[in-house]
Each structure stands twice: as structure tokens, then as C-alpha cells.
C-alpha positions in Angstrom: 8.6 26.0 0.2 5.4 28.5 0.6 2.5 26.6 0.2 0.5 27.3 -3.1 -2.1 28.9 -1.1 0.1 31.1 0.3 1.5 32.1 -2.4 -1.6 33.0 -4.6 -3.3 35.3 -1.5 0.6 37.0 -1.1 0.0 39.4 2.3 -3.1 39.0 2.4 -2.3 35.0 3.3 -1.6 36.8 6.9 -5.2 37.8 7.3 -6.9 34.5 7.4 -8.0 33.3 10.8 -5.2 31.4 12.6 -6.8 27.3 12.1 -7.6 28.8 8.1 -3.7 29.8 7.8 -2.2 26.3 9.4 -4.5 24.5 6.7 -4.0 26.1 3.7 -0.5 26.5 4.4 0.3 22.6 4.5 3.5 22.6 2.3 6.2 20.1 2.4 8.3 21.8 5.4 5.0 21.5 7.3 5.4 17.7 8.2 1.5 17.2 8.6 -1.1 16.7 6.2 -5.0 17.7 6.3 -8.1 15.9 6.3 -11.5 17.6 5.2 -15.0 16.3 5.3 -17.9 17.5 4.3 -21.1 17.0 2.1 -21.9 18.8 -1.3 -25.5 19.9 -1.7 -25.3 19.4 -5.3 -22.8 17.9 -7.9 -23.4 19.0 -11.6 -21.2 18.3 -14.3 -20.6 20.2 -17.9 -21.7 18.9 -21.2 -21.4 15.7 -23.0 -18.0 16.2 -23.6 -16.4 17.2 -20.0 -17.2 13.3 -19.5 -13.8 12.0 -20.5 -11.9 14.9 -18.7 -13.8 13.8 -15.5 -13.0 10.4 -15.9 -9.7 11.0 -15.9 -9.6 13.1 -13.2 -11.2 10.5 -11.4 -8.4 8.5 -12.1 -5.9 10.8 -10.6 -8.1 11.1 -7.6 -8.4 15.3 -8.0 -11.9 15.2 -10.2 -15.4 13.5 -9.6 -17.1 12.3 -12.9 -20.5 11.6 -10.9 -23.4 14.1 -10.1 -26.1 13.7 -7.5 -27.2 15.2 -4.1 -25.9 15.5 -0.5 -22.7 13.4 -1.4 -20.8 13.0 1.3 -16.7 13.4 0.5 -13.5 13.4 2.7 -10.8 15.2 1.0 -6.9 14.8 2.2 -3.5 16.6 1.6 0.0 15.4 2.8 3.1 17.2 3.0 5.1 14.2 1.1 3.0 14.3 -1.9 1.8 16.5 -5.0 -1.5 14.4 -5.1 -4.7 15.2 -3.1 -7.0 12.0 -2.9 -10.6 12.8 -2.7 -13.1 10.0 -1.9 -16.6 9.2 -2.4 
């Protein structure tokens, strides 16, 4: 199965740099996942009304509901599941 990545860059997957290719093309035939860490300068959220949508998200561990500066967040994918699990 061609990672999603993969699939939405087509040939132009091929020109990524080598480390850029093995981690955006994690799919299930891979066998290994990816970890990502990083810090976000700034996290803004939409109106009122995105609230609810970002609470849910939250629950699915895909969204963040909160806002604020330098948040530091570690982001993992794994061949055996759909679900990416982000963390705060």
C-alpha cells in the first residue's frame, strides 16, 4: 500500500530528499513508525464555533483545541494503525 503521501505528490514523491521520502512514506508494508518533535511558535484557533470541532479532534488525538506560544509537541505514526497521536 503507497503511503498517502506518496500518493498525493505522484512522481514528484521521488524528488524529496532520501530521510524526507523514508518518512512520509511510512505505510503499512513499511513495518516502522515515525516520531516528530518540535515546537510551534504560535497556535491560533478559528472562531467561536471551530471550538467543538477541536474538541473533538482532541479526542481522536489528530486536532489541538488549545492556543498559546512555543508549545512544544511530539507527533507519532505507526504502520499498524490509521491514527496519528499527537501530544502536548
Amino acid at each position: 500500500m503507497t503511503s498517502i503521501f506518496e500518493t498525493a505528490l505522484g512522481e514528484d514523491f521521488s524528488r524529496l530528499h532520501p530521510m524526507m521520502r523514508r518518512r512520509f512514506g511510512v505505510g503499512l508494508e513499511a513495518g516502522y513508525g515515525c516520531v516528530g518533535t518540535g515546537v510551534m511558535r504560535c497556535i491560533r484557533r478559528g472562531p467561536w464555533w471551530t471550538v467543538p470541532f477541536l474538541q473533538l479532534g482532541k479526542v481522536r488525538n489528530i486536532l489541538i483545541p488549545d492556543h498559546g506560544d512555543d508549545v512544544v509537541f511530539t507527533g507519532r505514526t505507526s504502520p499498524t494503525s490509521t491514527r496519528t497521536a499527537a501530544k502536548r
